[in-house]
C-alpha positions in Angstrom: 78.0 147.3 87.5 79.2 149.7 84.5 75.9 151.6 83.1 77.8 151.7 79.9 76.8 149.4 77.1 78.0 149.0 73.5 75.2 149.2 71.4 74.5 149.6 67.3 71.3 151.6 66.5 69.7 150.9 63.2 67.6 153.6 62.1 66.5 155.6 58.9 69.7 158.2 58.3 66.5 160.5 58.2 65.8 159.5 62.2 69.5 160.5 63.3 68.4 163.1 65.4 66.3 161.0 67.2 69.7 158.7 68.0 70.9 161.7 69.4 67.8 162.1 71.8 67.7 158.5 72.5 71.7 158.5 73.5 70.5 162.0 76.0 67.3 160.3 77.4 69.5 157.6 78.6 71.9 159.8 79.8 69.5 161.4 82.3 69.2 158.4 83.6 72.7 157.8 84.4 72.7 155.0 81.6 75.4 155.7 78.5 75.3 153.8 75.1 78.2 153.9 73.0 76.7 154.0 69.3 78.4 152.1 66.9 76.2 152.6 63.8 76.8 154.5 60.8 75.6 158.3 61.1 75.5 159.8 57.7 77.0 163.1 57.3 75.8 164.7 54.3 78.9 163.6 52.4 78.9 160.5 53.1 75.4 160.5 52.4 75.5 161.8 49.2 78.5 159.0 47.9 75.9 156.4 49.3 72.7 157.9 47.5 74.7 158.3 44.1 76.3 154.5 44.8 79.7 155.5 44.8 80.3 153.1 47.8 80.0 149.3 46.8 77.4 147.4 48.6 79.7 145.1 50.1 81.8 147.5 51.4 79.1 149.1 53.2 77.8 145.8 54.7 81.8 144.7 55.7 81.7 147.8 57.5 78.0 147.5 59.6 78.9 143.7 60.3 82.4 144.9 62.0 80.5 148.1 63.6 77.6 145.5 64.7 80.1 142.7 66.2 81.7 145.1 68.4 78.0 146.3 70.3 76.1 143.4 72.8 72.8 145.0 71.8 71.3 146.5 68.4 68.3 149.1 68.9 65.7 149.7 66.4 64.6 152.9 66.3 60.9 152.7 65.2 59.4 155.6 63.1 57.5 156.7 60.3 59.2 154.9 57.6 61.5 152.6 59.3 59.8 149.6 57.9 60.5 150.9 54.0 64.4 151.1 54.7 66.0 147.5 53.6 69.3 148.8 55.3 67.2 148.4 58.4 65.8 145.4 57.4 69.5 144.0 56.1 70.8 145.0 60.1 68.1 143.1 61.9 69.0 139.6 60.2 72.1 140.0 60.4 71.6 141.0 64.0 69.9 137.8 64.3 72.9 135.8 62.3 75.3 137.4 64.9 73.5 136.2 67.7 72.7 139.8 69.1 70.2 140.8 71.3 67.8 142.9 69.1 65.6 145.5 70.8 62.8 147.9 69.2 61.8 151.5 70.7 59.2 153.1 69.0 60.5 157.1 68.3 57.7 159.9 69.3 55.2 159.3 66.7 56.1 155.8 65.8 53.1 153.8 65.1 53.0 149.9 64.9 52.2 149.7 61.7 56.3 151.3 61.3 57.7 148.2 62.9 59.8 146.1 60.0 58.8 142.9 58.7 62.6 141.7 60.0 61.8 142.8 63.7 58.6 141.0 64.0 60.3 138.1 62.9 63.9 138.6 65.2 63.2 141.1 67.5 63.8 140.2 71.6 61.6 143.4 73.1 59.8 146.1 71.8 59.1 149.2 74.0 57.7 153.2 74.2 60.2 155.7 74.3 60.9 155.7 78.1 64.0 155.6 79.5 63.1 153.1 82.0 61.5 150.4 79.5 64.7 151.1 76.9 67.1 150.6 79.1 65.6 147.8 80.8 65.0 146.0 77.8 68.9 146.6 76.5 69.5 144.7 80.0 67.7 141.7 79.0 65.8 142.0 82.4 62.6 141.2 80.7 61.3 141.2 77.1 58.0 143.2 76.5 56.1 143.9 73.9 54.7 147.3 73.7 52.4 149.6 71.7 53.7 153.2 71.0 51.5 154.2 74.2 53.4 151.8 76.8 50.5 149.2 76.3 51.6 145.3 76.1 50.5 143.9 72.6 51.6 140.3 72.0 54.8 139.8 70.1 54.8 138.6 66.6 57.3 135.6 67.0 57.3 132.8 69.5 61.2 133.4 70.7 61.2 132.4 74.4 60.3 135.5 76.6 61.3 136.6 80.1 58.9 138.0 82.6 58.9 141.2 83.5 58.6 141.7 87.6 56.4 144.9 88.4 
């Protein structure tokens, strides 16, 4: 079995170095994510800011990038639950049938996690490369705190078990 898998990371532009760590933690462990999301070079983030790039344009282009990955990561910080671009990727996450997984950043608190996720999300975990990668998988569907501790997940989707 491939330890590639094609994902899409929704996260804050703010948080893209954290995609970066998150794509090299998995790496270590021999696991490699091909990222199809939108990273925002300061160009491109500057025509988005000033609205020189219509709105449907934009969301075209993340339902194409989106369709292409098995898997869409939430990456979980400090303001992630403000962003409505994150919030916009989840549903249509869910509308696309994808399996969506949350993984809190260093420093990500519960009270980040978007309204969207609690409602759609599959698994939320810590930032460990074991838990992320399992979760990507499917192999089981936690619900974590920031620490690693289970909390109880805020929709009733069907969960699998996790074996210890």
């Amino acid at each position: 079995m491939s330890n590639r898998r094609h994902v899409f990371v929704s996260h804050h532009h703010a948080d893209d170095v954290h995609v970066t760590a998150l794509t090299r933690m998995l790496a270590r462990s021999g696991y490699e994510i091909r990222n199809s999301s939108i990273r925002s070079k300061p160009a491109n983030q500057r025509r988005l800011d000033e609205g020189r790039i219509p709105e449907r344009t934009l969301k075209r282009l993340l339902r194409m990038k989106m369709s292409w990955a098995s898997t869409v990561v939430v990456l979980i910080g400090r303001d992630t639950h403000k962003r409505p671009w994150v919030d916009w990727e989840i549903k249509k996450a869910n509308e696309l049938g994808k399996r969506i997984v949350g993984v809190y950043e260093r420093g990500g608190t519960e009270n980040d996690v978007p309204d969207a996720f609690n409602k759609y999300g599959d698994a939320l975990v810590s930032w460990n490369s074991a838990n992320v990668i399992e979760a990507i998988e499917g192999k089981c569907d936690p619900f974590e705190k920031p620490d690693g501790a289970p909390r109880p997940p805020a929709n009733d989707t069907p969960r699998s078990s996790c074996a210890a």
